[in-house]
C-alpha positions in Angstrom: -24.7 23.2 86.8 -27.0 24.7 89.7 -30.6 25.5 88.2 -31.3 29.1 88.5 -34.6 29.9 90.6 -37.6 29.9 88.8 -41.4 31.4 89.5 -43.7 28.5 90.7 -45.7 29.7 87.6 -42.5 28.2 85.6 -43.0 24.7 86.9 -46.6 24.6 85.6 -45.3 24.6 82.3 -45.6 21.2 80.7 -45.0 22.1 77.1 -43.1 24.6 75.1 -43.8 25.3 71.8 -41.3 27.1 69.1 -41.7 29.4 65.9 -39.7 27.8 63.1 -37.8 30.6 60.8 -35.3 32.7 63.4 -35.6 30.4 66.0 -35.0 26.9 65.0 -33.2 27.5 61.5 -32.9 29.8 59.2 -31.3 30.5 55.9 -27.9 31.8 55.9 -28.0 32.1 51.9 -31.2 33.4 51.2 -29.8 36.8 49.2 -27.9 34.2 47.3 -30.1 31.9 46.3 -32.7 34.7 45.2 -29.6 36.1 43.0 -28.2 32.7 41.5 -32.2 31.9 40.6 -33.4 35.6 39.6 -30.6 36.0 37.3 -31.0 32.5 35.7 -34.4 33.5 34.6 -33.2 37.2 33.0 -32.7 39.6 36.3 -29.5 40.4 37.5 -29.2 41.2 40.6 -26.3 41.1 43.5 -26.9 38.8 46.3 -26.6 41.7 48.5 -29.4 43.3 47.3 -31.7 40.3 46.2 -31.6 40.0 50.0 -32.6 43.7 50.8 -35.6 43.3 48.2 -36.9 40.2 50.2 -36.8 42.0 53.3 -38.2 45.1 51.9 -40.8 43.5 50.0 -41.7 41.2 52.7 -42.5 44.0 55.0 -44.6 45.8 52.7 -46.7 42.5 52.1 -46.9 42.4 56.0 -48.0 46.0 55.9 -51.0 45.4 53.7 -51.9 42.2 55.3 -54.8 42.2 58.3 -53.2 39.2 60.2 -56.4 39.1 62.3 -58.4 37.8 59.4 -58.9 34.2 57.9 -59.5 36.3 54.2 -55.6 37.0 54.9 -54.6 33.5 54.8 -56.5 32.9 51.5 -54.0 35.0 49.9 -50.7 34.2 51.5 -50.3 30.6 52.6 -53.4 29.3 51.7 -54.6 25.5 52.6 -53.1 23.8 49.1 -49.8 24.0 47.1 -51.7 26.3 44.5 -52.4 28.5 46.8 -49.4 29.4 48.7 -47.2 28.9 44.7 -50.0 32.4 43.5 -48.3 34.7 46.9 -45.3 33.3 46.0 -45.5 34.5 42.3 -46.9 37.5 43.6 -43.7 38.5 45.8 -41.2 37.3 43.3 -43.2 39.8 40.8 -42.6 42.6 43.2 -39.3 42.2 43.6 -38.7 41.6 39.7 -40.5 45.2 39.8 -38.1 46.8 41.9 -35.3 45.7 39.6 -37.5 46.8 36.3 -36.6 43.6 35.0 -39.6 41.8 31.9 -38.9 38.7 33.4 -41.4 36.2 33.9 -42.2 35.6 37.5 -44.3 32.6 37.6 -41.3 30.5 36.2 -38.9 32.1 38.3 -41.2 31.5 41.4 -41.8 28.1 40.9 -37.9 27.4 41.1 -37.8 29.1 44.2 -40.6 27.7 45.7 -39.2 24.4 45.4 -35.2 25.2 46.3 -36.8 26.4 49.5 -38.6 23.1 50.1 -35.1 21.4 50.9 -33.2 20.9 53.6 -30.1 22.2 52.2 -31.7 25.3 51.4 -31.9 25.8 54.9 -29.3 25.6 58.3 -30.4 24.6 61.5 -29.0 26.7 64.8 -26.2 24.8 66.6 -28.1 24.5 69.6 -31.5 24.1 68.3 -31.5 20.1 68.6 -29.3 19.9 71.8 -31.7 21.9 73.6 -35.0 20.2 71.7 -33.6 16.8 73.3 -33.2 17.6 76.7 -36.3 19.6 76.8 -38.2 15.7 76.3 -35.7 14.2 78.4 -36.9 16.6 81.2 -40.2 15.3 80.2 -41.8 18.2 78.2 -44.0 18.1 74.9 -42.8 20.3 72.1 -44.6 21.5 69.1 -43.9 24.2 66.5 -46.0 27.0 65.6 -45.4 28.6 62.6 -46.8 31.3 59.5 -46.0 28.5 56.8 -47.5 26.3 54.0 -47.6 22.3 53.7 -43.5 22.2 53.6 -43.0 22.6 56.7 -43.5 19.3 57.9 -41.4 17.5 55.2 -38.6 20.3 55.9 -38.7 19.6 59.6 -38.0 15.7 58.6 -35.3 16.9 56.5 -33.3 19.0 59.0 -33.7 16.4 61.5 -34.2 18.1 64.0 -35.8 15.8 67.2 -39.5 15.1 66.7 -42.5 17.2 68.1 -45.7 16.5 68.8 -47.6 18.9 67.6 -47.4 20.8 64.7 -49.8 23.7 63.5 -48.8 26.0 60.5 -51.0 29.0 59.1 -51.9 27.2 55.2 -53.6 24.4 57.5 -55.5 26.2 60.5 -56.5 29.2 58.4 -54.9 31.9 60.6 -51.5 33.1 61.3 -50.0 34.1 64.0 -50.6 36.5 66.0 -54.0 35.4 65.8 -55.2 32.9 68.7 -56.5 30.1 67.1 -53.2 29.1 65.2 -52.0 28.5 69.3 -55.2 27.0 70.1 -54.8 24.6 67.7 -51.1 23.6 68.3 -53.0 23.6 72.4 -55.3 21.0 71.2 -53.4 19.0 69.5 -50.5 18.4 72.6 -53.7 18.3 74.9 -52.6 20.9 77.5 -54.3 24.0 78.6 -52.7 27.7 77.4 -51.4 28.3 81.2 -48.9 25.4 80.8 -47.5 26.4 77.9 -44.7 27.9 76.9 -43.7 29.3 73.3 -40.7 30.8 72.0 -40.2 32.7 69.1 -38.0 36.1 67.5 -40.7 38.2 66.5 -42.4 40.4 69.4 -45.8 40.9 67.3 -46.5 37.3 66.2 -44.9 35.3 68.9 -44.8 37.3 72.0 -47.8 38.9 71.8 -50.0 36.7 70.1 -48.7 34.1 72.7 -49.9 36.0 75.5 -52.9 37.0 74.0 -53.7 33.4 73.6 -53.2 32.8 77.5 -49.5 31.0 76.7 -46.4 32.2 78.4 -44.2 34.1 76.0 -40.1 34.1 75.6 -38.6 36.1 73.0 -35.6 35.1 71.3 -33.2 38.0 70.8 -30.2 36.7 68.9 -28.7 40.3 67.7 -29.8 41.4 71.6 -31.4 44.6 70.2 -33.7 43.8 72.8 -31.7 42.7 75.6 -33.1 44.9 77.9 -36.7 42.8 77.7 -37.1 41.0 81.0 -38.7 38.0 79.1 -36.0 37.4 76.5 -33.1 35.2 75.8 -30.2 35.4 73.3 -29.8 31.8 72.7 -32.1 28.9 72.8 -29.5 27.1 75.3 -30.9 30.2 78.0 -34.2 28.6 78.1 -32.8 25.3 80.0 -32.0 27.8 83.1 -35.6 28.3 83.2 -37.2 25.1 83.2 -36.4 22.5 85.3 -36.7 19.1 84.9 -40.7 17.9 85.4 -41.7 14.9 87.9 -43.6 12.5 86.5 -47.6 12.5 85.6 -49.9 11.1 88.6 -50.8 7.5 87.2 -54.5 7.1 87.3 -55.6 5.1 90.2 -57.1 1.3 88.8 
């Protein structure tokens, strides 16, 4: 197939770096998982609207968060597994709110908290590793940058999707994204400078923006196309292969 023209600002890339939920899996089952363990622990609740409460109390726990601040971080997905287990007891406790339910959120937390650190929990999107391996056969780095805690790494290993090599997620730099230094430090780590990078991710505030704010090029991935009218976005992963071609080999060093 005929590679489509690309800006000679395109061929500088030499890495491209992905968010994780929304663009390389996601869970198809999330309202029903939240139902099947809510109601075990005394809340009934439809799966249909278990999964409007996570969305709605997700948002408002966005709203009162200041995503610029390391404090933030403290809170949410904090560096250890106690840590990010409290803001999960905290959301679970909102939701059990919303339903007026006396249940115990702790207990019903922790069960969440762990169904969510398997694979199975979670499906990969059917092009997500197709285009992962012929992005490093054309010879480019990959990492994942991602607002997550310390299960992200095992749950990447469980979904098998192709290796990376870098990985930065917000419980272990400190900040989330759209702050800089959560793409510095995935920058570091692949040992490339912003300018040559390329990330890719479904949320305009955290991956777009904070991308370019951190000097990377941006692509936002539009699955629903709400935004199709967005010069820099694609509605499936497979899109991005048109604009990256494949990269000629590093200069060796001279003996």
């Amino acid at each position: 197939m005929p590679m489509r023209a690309v800006s000679e600002a395109a061929f500088q890339v030499r890495a491209v770096t992905f968010d994780a939920t929304g663009t390389l899996f996601h869970c198809p089952e999330l309202g029903s998982i939240y139902s099947e363990i809510l109601t075990r622990h005394g809340a009934e609740v439809s799966s249909d609207r278990a999964g409007e409460l996570v969305r709605t109390v997700w948002r408002e726990f966005d709203c009162r968060a200041n995503a610029g601040s390391a404090g933030f971080l403290a809170n949410r997905f904090g560096p250890g597994r106690s840590e990010a287990r409290g803001w999960w007891t905290d959301f679970v406790a909102r939701i059990l709110e919303y339903l007026e339910s006396p249940a115990e959120p702790a207990f019903a937390a922790a069960e969440l908290f762990e169904r969510f650190s398997r694979p199975e929990s979670w499906e990969v999107f059917p092009e997500a590793c197709e285009v992962l391996t012929e992005l490093r056969a054309r010879g480019y780095l990959l990492g994942v940058i991602s607002n997550w805690d310390h299960r992200l790494a095992g749950l990447l290993d469980g979904l098998e999707l192709p290796g990376f090599d870098a990985l930065a997620y917000s419980a272990e730099v400190g900040f989330e994204k759209p702050h800089p230094a959560i793409f510095e430090s995935c920058l570091d780590r692949l040992g490339v400078p912003a300018r040559a990078c390329l990330h890719v991710g479904d949320r305009i505030l955290e991956d777009c923006e904070g991308a370019r704010g951190a000097g990377l090029s941006a692509l936002l991935l539009d699955r629903s196309r709400a935004q199709s009218a967005r010069r820099a976005s694609v509605s499936d992963l497979r899109r991005i292969l048109g604009r990256l071609p494949r990269l000629p080999p590093l200069p060796h060093p001279r003996p």
